[in-house]
C-alpha positions, 0 to 999 in steps of 0.5 A, spaced: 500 500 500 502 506 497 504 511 504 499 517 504 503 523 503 502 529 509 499 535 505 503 540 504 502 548 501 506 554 501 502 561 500 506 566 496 504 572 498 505 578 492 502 585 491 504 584 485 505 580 479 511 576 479 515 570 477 511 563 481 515 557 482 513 551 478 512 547 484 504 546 485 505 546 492 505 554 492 499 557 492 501 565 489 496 570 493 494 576 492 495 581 498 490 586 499 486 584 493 480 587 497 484 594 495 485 592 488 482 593 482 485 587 478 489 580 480 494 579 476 494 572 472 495 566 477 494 569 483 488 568 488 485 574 491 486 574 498 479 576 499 474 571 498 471 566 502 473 568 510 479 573 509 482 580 512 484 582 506 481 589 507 487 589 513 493 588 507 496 595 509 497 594 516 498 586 515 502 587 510 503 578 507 499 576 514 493 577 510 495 572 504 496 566 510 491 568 514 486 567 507 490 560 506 489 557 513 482 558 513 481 556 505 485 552 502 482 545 502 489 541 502 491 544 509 485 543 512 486 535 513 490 532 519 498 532 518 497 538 513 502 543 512 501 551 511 507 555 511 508 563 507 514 566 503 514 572 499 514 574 491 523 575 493 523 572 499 523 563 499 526 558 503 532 555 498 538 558 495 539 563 490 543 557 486 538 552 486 532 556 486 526 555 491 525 549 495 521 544 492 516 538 494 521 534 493 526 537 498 521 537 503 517 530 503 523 526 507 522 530 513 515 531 513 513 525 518 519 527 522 519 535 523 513 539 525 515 546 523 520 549 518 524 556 519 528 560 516 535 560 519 536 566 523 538 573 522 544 575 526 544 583 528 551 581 533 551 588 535 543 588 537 538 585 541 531 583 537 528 588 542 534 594 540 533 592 532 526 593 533 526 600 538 531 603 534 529 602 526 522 602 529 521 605 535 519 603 542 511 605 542 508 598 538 513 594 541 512 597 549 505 596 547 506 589 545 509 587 551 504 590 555 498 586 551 502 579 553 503 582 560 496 582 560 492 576 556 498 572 555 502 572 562 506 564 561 509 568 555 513 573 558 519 569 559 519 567 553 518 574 550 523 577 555 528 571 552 527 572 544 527 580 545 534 579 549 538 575 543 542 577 538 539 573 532 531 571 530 526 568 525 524 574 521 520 575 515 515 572 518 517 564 514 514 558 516 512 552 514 508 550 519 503 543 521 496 544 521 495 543 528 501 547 531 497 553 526 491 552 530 495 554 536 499 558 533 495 564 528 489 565 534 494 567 539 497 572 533 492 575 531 489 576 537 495 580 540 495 583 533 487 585 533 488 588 540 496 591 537 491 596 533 486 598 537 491 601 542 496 604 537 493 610 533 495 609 526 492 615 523 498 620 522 502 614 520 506 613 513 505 607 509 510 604 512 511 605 519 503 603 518 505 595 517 507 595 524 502 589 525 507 585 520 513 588 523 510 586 530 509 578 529 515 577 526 518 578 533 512 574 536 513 567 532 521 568 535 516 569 543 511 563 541 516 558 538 521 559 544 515 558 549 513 551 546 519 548 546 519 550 554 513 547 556 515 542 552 510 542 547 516 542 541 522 540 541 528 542 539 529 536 534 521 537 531 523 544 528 528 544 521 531 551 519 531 552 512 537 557 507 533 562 505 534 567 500 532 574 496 531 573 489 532 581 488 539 581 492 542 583 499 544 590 498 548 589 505 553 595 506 545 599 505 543 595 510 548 596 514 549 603 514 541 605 516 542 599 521 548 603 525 545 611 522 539 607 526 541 605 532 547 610 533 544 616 530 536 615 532 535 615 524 529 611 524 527 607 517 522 610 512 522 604 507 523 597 506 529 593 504 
C-alpha cells in the first residue's frame, strides 16, 4: 500500500505580479486584493471566502496566510502543512532556486515546523533592532498586551527580545495543528496591537507595524513551546533562505548603525 503523503502548501504572498515557482505546492496570493482593482494572472485574491484582506496595509503578507489557513482545502486535513514566503523572499538558495516538494517530503513525518535560519544583528538585541529602526511605542505596547492576556509568555518574550539573532520575515512552514495554536494567539495580540496604537498620522510604512510586530512574536511563541515542552528542539528544521532581488548589505548596514547610533529611524523597506 502506497504511504499517504502529509499535505503540504506554501502561500506566496505578492502585491504584485511576479515570477511563481513551478512547484504546485505554492499557492501565489494576492495581498490586499480587497484594495485592488485587478489580480494579476495566477494569483488568488486574498479576499474571498473568510479573509482580512481589507487589513493588507497594516498586515502587510499576514493577510495572504491568514486567507490560506482558513481556505485552502489541502491544509485543512490532519498532518497538513501551511507555511508563507514572499514574491523575493523563499526558503532555498539563490543557486538552486526555491525549495521544492521534493526537498521537503523526507522530513515531513519527522519535523513539525520549518524556519528560516536566523538573522544575526551581533551588535543588537531583537528588542534594540526593533526600538531603534522602529521605535519603542508598538513594541512597549506589545509587551504590555502579553503582560496582560498572555502572562506564561513573558519569559519567553523577555528571552527572544534579549538575543542577538531571530526568525524574521515572518517564514514558516508550519503543521496544521501547531497553526491552530499558533495564528489565534497572533492575531489576537495583533487585533488588540491596533486598537491601542493610533495609526492615523502614520506613513505607509511605519503603518505595517502589525507585520513588523509578529515577526518578533513567532521568535516569543516558538521559544515558549519548546519550554513547556510542547516542541522540541529536534521537531523544528531551519531552512537557507534567500532574496531573489539581492542583499544590498553595506545599505543595510549603514541605516542599521545611522539607526541605532544616530536615532535615524527607517522610512522604507529593504
Amino acid at each position: 500500500m502506497e504511504e499517504k503523503r502529509n499535505n503540504i502548501r506554501i502561500v506566496m504572498a505578492s502585491h504584485k505580479a511576479c515570477d511563481i515557482p513551478s512547484d504546485d505546492m505554492y499557492i501565489p496570493v494576492f495581498i490586499g486584493s480587497a484594495l485592488r482593482d485587478e489580480v494579476p494572472e495566477g494569483f488568488t485574491p486574498d479576499n474571498t471566502g473568510e479573509n482580512i484582506s481589507i487589513l493588507n496595509p497594516m498586515y502587510s503578507e499576514l493577510t495572504g496566510l491568514y486567507w490560506g489557513w482558513k481556505n485552502i482545502p489541502e491544509v485543512q486535513e490532519e498532518g497538513s502543512f501551511i507555511g508563507l514566503v514572499h514574491y523575493r523572499r523563499f526558503f532555498g538558495t539563490k543557486k538552486k532556486g526555491p525549495v521544492k516538494r521534493s526537498d521537503l517530503d523526507r522530513y515531513l513525518g519527522k519535523k513539525k515546523l520549518f524556519l528560516p535560519k536566523h538573522r544575526h544583528y551581533y551588535i543588537s538585541t531583537m528588542k534594540e533592532h526593533y526600538c531603534s529602526t522602529q521605535g519603542s511605542l508598538t513594541f512597549d505596547e506589545c509587551e504590555k498586551i502579553l503582560s496582560e492576556y498572555y502572562p506564561q509568555y513573558e519569559e519567553s518574550f523577555d528571552r527572544s527580545m534579549g538575543q542577538t539573532h531571530g526568525c524574521i520575515c515572518n517564514m514558516m512552514i508550519m503543521r496544521k495543528d501547531l497553526a491552530d495554536e499558533y495564528l489565534p494567539w497572533l492575531f489576537d495580540i495583533l487585533r488588540e496591537l491596533c486598537l491601542r496604537v493610533d495609526s492615523s498620522g502614520m506613513s505607509e510604512f511605519d503603518r505595517r507595524f502589525p507585520g513588523r510586530i509578529s515577526e518578533l512574536l513567532l521568535n516569543v511563541w516558538v521559544d515558549h513551546q519548546i519550554t513547556t515542552g510542547r516542541l522540541k528542539k529536534r521537531d523544528i528544521m531551519y531552512l537557507p533562505w534567500y532574496n531573489t532581488t539581492g542583499d544590498n548589505l553595506m545599505v543595510k548596514a549603514k541605516a542599521f548603525l545611522r539607526a541605532k547610533y544616530k536615532g535615524e529611524k527607517y522610512k522604507s523597506s529593504f
